[in-house]
C-alpha positions as CSV (number, residue, x, y, z in Angstrom):
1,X,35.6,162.5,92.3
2,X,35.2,161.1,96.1
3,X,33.5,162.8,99.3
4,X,30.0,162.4,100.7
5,X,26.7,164.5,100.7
6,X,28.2,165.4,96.7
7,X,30.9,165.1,94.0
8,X,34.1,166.8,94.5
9,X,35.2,167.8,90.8
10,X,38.8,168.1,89.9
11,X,40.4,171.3,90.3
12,X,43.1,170.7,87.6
13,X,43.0,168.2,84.7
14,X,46.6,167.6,83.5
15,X,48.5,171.3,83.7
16,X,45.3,172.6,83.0
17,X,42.4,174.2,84.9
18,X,39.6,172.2,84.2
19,X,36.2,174.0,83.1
20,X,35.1,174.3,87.0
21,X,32.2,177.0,86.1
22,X,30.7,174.5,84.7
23,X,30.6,172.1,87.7
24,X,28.7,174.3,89.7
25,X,27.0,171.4,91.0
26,X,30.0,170.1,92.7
27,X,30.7,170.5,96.5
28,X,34.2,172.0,96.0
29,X,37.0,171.4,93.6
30,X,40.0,169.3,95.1
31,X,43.0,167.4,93.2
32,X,44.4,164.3,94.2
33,X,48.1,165.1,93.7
34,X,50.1,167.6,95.3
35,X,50.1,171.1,93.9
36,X,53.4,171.8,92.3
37,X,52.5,174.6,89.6
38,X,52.3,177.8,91.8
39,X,50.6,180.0,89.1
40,X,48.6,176.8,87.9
41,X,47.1,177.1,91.7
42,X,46.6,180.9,92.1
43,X,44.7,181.0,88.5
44,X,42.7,178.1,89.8
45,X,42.1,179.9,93.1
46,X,41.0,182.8,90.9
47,X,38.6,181.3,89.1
48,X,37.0,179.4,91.9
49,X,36.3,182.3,94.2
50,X,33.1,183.7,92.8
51,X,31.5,180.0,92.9
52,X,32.1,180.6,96.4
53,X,33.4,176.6,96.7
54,X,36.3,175.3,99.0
55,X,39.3,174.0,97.6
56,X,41.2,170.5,98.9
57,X,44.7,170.9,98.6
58,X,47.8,168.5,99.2
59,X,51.2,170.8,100.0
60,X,53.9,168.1,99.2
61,X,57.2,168.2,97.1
62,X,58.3,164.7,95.2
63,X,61.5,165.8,94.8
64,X,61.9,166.7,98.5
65,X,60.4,163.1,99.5
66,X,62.3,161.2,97.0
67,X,61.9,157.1,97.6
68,X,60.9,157.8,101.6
69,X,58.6,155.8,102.8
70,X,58.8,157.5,106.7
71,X,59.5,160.2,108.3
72,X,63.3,161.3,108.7
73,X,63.8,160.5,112.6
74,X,65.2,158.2,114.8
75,X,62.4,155.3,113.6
76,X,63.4,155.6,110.0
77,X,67.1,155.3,110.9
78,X,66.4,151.7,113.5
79,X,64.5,150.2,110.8
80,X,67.1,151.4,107.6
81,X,63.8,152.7,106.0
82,X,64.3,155.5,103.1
83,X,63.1,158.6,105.0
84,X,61.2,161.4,104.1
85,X,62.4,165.1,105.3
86,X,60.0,167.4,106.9
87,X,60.7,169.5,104.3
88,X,59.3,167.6,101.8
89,X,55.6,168.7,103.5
90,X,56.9,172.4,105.1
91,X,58.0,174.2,101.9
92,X,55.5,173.3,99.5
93,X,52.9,174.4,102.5
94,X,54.6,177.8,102.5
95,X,54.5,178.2,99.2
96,X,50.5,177.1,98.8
97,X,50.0,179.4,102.2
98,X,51.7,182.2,99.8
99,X,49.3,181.7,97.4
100,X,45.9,181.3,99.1
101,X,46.5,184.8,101.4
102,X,46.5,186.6,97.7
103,X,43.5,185.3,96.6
104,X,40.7,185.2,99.8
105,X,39.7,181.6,98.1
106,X,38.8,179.2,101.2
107,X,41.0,176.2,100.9
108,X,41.1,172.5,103.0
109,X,44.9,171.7,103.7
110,X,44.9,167.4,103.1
111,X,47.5,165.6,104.6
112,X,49.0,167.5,106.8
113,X,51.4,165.0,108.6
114,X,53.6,166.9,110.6
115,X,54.2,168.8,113.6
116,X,55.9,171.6,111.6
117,X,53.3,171.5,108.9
118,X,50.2,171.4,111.8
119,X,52.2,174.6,113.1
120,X,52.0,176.2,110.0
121,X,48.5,174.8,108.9
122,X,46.0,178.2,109.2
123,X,43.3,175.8,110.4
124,X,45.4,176.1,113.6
125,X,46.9,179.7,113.2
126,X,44.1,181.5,111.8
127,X,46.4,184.4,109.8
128,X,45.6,186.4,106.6
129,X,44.0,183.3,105.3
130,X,40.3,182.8,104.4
């Protein structure tokens, strides 16, 4: 897939898992799109842990962001831009956040974009998460 120093294989193919024990080779798993099947992402998480590899994951809802193209705030509303609700990053973080402290897999949170979702982010607020 994309990174440096070694290949990043794909976490998911599809709604699949894809065959990740056998790309033991690989630096960690990752998937360019946002997560959106919760029990897609805690098999996946599963099944990953014993290759002790980190996981990249993008928290984001589509439906939530709609057509936005910036975030909902006073710039967004001056420039009569589509804008994107903080939302559209906080719940799906929630929900991945949900899913990680069940499974003691070490994850990379991409993306993060806003204040609320830095907040949340356990990179800043080291919780029950690995």
């Amino acid at each position: 897939m994309w990174g440096t120093g070694g290949a990043w294989a794909p976490l998911v193919v599809g709604d699949r898992l894809a065959e990740l024990a056998t790309m033991k080779a690989a630096v960690g798993f990752a998937s360019p799109h946002p997560v959106s099947d919760w029990g897609l992402l805690r098999r996946a998480l599963d099944y990953v842990r014993p290759l002790a590899k980190p996981v990249l994951l993008w928290a984001w809802d589509r439906g939530l962001a709609g057509d936005g193209c910036l975030w909902d705030g006073p710039l967004s509303l001056a420039l009569g831009l589509p804008s994107v609700p903080v939302s559209a990053e906080v719940a799906p973080l929630a929900a991945v956040l949900a899913v990680v402290a069940t499974t003691g897999t070490p994850v990379h949170l991409m993306r993060i974009a806003t204040a609320a979702g830095w907040r949340r982010s356990p990179g800043r607020r080291r919780r029950d998460c690995p």
